[in-house]
N, C-alpha and C positions, 0 to 999 in steps of 0.2 A: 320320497317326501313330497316330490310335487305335485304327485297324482294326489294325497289326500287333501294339499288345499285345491286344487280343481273340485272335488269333490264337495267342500265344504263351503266354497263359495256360489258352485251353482246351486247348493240349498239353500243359502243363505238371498239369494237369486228369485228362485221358485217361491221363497217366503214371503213376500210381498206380493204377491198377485191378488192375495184375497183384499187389498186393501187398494188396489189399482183396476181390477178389473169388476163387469156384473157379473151377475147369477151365475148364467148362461156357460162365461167363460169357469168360475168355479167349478159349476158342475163337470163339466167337460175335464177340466184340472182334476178333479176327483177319481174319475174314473181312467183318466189315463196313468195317473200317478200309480195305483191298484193294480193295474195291469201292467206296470212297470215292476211291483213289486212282484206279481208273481213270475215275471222271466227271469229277475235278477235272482230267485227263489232256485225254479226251476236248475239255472246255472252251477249251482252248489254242486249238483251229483251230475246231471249232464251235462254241464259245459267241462268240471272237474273229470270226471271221472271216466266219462264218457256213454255213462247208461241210461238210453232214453227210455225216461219214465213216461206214462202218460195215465199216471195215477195222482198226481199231484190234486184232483180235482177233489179226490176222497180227503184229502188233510184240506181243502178249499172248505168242502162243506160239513167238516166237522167242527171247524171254526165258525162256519156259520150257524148250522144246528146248537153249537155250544153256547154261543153267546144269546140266541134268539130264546132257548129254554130258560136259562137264566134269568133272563128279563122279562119274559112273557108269561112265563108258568113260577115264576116264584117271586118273581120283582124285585131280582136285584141290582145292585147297577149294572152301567154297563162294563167298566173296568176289571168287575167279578166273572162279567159274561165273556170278556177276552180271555182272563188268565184258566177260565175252566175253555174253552175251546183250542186252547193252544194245549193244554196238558193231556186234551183227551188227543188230538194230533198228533203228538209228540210219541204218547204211548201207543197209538198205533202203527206209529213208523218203528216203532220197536220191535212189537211182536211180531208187524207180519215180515219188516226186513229182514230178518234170520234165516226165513226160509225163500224168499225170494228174490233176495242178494246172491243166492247162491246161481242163479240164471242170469243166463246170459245170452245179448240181441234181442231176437224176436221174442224168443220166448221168455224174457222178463218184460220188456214190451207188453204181449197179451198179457202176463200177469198182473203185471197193474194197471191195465185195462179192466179187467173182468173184478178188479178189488172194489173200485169206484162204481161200478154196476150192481155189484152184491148189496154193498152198504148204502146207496140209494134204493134199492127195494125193502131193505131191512128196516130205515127211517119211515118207509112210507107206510108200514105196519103196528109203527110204535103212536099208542096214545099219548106221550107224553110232548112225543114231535106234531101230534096234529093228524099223524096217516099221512092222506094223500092231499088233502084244505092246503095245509101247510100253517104256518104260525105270522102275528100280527106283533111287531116290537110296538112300545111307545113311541108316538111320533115328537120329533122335533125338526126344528127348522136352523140350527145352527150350522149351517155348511160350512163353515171359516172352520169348524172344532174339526171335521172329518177331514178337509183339505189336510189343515197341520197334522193332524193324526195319520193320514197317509203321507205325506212328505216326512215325516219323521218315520216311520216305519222303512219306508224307500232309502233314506240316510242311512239308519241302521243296518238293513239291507245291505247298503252297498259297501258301507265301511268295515261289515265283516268280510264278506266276496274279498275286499283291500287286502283284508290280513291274513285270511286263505292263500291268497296269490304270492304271498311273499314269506309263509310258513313251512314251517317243515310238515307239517298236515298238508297243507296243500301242494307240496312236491310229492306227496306219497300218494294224493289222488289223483296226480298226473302222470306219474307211474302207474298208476292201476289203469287209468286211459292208453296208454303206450304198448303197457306191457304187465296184464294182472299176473299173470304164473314168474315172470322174468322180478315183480316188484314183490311177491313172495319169497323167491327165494334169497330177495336181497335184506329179507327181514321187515318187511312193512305189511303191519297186520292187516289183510287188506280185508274181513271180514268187518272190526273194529272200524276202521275207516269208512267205510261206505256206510255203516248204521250212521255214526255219527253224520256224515253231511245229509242223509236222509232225513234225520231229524229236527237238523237245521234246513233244510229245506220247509220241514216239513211248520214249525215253527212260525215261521214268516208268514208261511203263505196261509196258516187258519189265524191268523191276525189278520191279515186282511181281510178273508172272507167276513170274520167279524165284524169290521169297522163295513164293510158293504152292507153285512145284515141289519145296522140298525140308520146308515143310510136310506137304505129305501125301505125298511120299515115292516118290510114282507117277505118270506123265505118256503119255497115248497120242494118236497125232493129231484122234481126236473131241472128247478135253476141252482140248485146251492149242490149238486153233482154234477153239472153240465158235462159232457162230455167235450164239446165242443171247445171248453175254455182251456182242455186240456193243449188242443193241437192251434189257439194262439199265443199261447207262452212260449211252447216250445218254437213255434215260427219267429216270433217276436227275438226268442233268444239265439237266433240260430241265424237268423237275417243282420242283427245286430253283432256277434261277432262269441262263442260258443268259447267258455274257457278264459274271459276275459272280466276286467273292470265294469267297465263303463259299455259294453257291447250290448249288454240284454237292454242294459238304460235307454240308450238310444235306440235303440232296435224297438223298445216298447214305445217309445214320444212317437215315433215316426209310421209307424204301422197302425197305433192305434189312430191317430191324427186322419190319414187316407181312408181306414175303416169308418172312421165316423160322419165323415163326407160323403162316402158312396153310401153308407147306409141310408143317410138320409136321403139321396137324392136318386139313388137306383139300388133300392136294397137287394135285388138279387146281384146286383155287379159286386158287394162284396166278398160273399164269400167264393168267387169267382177271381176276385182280385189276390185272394189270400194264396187260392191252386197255384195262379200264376207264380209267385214269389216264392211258393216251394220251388219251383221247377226252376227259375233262373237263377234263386240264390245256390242252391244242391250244385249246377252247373258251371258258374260262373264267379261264382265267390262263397266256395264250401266254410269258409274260415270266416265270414263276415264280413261287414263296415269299418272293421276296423284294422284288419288286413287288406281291406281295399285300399282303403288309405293310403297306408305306405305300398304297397304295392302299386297304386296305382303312378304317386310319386317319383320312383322309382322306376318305371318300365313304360309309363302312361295305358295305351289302348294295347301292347304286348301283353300286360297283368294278363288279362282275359288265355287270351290263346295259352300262354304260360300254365296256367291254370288248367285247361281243357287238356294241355297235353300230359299235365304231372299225374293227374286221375286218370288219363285215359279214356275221359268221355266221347 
């Protein structure tokens, strides 16, 4: 019970900054919040289940293709252009998780790798997306609508992750993380299971890409499939603390915050910064921020070596 008002009070927190801080800071609040949603997104099947996608980018920009069509090739609002981006999302975590659910590691890994590759060349061929131009939303200027729009998304986010964590769905996808064939046999549909947080994954995170695409107004198939945004959600969610609450949340404030400091000020030191924190966090706190936490509590600078020897590194 206490996690949800922690929960509801740092939104309620985060809600006044558009009315306390400039542009500047909004902006920056915009896009971290986004990138917050998609680790807490991410979290759903790979922090739960423990299968790293790195397809997430494909339901990223179909949310964005969705909502930008919408608006731009037919004018409609934008609310019409979320709820078609998130259904075309949704329905492609369906069809293609049946057959790709069934892999496992690496090789579901490449797989939804090479999904998000396919369907950014498939977009870049369609006139209705633009080709390779890319498409031009209606501009506006109200950043306060997109902040709230992404902190409530992020809220949403996180208070479903909440009731994951404390469900009988969400002990069966900690099961399928522990033990898929041993959580089969104890009767937990683990085919059903894994579609389903798929989809809510998948859900979230073309909601955001939406709310991005008519933020900045402009969408082509190189940015609205980034490959790259794939591997900082999952850092984000994986530094912050993989299988948890509030881990990817934090894990996203605080990564994204350092990236956007080095970007501006040595843009090649960040994505330089990001290798680094694969390598220490993998090493030295495989479990996160929020195992470090108590762990570190607990043991202080022992945590560390404790750690290196349980793995074996």
């Amino acid at each position: 019970m206490a996690r949800w008002w922690v929960i509801l009070i740092g939104a309620a927190l985060l809600g006044v900054v558009p009315f306390l801080g400039d542009e500047v800071l909004i902006q920056y609040g915009i896009n971290t919040l986004l990138l917050a949603v998609l680790a807490q997104s991410w979290n759903i099947l790979g922090g739960f289940t423990g299968y790293a996608s790195f397809g997430n980018s494909t339901f990223y920009g179909l949310g964005t293709y969705g909502t930008a069509i919408a608006m731009a090739q037919f004018g409609l609002p934008f609310w019409v252009g979320l709820i078609l981006g998130a259904v075309l999302a949704m329905l492609c975590a369906l069809l293609v998780g049946l057959p790709i659910l069934r892999l496992r590691g690496p090789y579901f890994a490449i797989a939804t790798l090479g999904l998000s590759a396919a369907l950014s060349a498939l977009v870049a061929n369609l006139d209705i997306a633009g080709r390779n131009i890319g498409l031009i939303l209606p501009l506006t200027r109200n950043d306060t609508l997109f902040y709230e729009g992404a902190l409530a998304l992020l809220l949403a986010a996180t208070l479903t992750v909440a009731w994951i964590s404390g469900s009988r769905f969400g002990m069966g996808l900690i099961a399928i993380r522990e033990d898929e064939d041993a959580a089969a046999v104890m009767g937990v549909n683990t085919t059903m299971y894994k579609i389903v947080a798929l989809v809510l994954a998948s859900l979230f995170t073309a909601i955001a890409g939406g709310i991005h695409a008519y933020w900045i107004t402009f969408i082509d198939p190189a940015s609205a499939f980034d490959s790259t945004l794939n591997v900082r959600m999952v850092i984000m969610a994986v530094f912050g603390g993989p299988g948890t609450v509030l881990g990817p949340v934090v894990g996203g404030f605080i990564l994204s915050t350092v990236y956007d400091v080095l970007s501006n000020s040595i843009s090649t030191a960040a994505a330089l910064f990001f290798g680094v924190v694969i390598i220490l966090a993998v090493i030295f706190m495989p479990k996160g921020l929020v195992d470090l936490g108590w762990g570190f509590r607990r043991s202080g600078w022992h945590y560390f070596l404790e750690t290196v020897r349980q793995y074996r590194l």
